[in-house]
N, C-alpha and C positions, 0 to 999 in steps of 0.2 A: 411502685404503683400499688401494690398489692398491699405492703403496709401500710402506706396512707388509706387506702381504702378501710383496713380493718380497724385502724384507730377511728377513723371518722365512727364506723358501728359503734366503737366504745364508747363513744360520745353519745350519738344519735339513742343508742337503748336506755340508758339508765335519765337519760335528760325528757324522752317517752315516757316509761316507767313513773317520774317526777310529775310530771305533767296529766296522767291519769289520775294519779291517787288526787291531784290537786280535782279537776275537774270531776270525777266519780261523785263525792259526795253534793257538786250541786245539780249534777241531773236526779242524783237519786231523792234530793227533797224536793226538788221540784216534781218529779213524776209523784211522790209519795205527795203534794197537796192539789194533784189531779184526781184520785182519789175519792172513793167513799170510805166509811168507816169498817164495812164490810168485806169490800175489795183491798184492803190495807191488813185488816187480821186474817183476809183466807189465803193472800200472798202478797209480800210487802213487795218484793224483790222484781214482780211483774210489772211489765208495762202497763198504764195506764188504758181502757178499751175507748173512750172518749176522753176530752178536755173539758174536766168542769172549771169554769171561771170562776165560776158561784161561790167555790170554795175561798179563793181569794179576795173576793167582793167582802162574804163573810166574816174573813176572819181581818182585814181593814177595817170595815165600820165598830164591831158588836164585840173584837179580842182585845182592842185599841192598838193595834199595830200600825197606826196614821201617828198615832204622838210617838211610840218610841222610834220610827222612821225618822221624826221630824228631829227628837233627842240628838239621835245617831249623828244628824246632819251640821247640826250647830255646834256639837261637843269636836266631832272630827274635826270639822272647816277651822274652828279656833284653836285648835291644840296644834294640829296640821301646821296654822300659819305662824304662832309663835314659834314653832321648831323652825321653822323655815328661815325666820328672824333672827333670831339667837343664833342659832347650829351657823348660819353664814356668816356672821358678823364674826362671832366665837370663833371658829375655825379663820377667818380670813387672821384675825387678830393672834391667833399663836401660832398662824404660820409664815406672815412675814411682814408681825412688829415683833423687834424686841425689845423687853422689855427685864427690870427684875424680878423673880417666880413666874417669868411664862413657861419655865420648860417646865416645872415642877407643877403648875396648872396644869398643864396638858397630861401629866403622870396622872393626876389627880381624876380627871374625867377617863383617862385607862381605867383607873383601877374603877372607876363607876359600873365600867361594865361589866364585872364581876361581882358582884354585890348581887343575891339574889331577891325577888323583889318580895318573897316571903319575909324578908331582913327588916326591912323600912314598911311593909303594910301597917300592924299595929301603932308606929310609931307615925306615920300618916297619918291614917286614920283620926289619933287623937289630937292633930294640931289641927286636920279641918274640922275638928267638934267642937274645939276649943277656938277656934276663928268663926266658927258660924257657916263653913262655908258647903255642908254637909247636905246632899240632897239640894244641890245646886248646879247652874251650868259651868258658872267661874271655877266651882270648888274641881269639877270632872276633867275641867281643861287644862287647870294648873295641875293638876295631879299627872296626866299623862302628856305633860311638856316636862316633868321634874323627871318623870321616868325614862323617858326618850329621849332627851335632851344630850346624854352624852354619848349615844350613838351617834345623833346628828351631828355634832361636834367631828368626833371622831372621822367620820366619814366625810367631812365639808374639809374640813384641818390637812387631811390624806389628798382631795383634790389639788389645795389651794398650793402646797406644797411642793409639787411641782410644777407650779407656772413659773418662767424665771424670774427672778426680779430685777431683772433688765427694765422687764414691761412696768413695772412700778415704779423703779427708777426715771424713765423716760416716764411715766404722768406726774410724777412730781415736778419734773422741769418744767414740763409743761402750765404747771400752773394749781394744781389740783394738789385740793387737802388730803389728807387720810381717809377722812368720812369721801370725799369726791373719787379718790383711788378704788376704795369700797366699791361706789354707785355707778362710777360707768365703767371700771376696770372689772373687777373682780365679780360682780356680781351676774354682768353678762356672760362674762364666761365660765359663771356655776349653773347656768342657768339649767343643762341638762341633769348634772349630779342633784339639784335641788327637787325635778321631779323624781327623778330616782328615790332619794331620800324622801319625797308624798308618798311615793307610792309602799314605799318599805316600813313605813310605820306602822306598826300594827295595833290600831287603835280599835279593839272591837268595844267600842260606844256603847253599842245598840242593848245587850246586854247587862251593862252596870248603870246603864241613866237611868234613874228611875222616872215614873210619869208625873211625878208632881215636881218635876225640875221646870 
């Protein structure tokens, strides 16, 4: 009793711990754009003494933080959902079709994830200058569908992998193509790992769109 108890602490502190550092820096930008200019250089670190909205109001209309919100939203929603696309299909497909080079495919999107992305920027960079696609929303959303893409894989491929393929077996008798084993087999039952995978993309948008996208 006593061990299980002190493992759970082991668990419960450092998973706390994780959990502040994550949350700390959004109270502290939000307290910090309650805020006057004054009350921010004589102490950042203090609570705010009222809530200015104003601030907010402000810096929406007249900083244009309305279009890069609006950036963030369309670059994400579409990068988001081609991962979602691909990563499931991809994963369904090298984990229970085979095929010739599907294992060495699947090596292939491993070894993706080591690749750091220092690696392929310049080399990026110059194929969407050279497509045109630079300072746009297509160019921002293929760009981080190519970068995430084999995480999602990987992690949809790891699901899929262990469903038996009983269950596949029995919808094929049933009647059902590949593509139908996909649509009503497979994809219902990714359907948790898939927001898993939304939510673990780490597409900070907001940041790299520029306002003339």
């Amino acid at each position: 009793m006593r061990g299980a108890r002190i493992s759970r602490w082991l668990i419960a502190v450092p998973m706390a711990l994780l959990a502040l550092a994550t949350i700390y820096p959004l109270v502290f930008t939000g307290n910090a754009a309650m805020k006057t200019r004054r009350d921010y250089i004589l102490d950042r670190f203090a609570f705010a003494d009222t809530l200015r909205w104003d601030n907010i109001a402000t810096a929406w209309t007249t900083a244009g933080t309305a279009r890069y919100f609006a950036n963030s939203v369309i670059v994400v929603a579409g990068a988001v959902a081609m991962l979602l696309l691909l990563g499931s299909m991809a994963g369904f497909a090298l984990s229970h079709l085979r095929f010739r080079g599907s294992r060495a495919l699947f090596l292939g999107c491993l070894a993706a994830l080591f690749v750091p992305f220092q690696v392929i920027m310049v080399p990026l960079v110059r194929t969407m200058a050279d497509t045109g696609l630079v300072d746009t929303y297509p160019g921002l959303i293929l760009a981080y569908t190519a970068q995430y893409l084999p995480f999602t894989i990987y992690l949809m491929a790891s699901y899929y992998s262990a469903i038996p393929t009983e269950i596949t077996d029995a919808a094929r008798i049933d009647g059902n193509t590949t593509y139908g084993v996909y649509r009503r087999i497979m994809l219902p039952m990714g359907g948790r790992r898939c927001c898993r995978s939304a939510c673990s993309t780490p597409c900070s948008a907001g940041t790299t769109c520029s306002s003339r996208c």
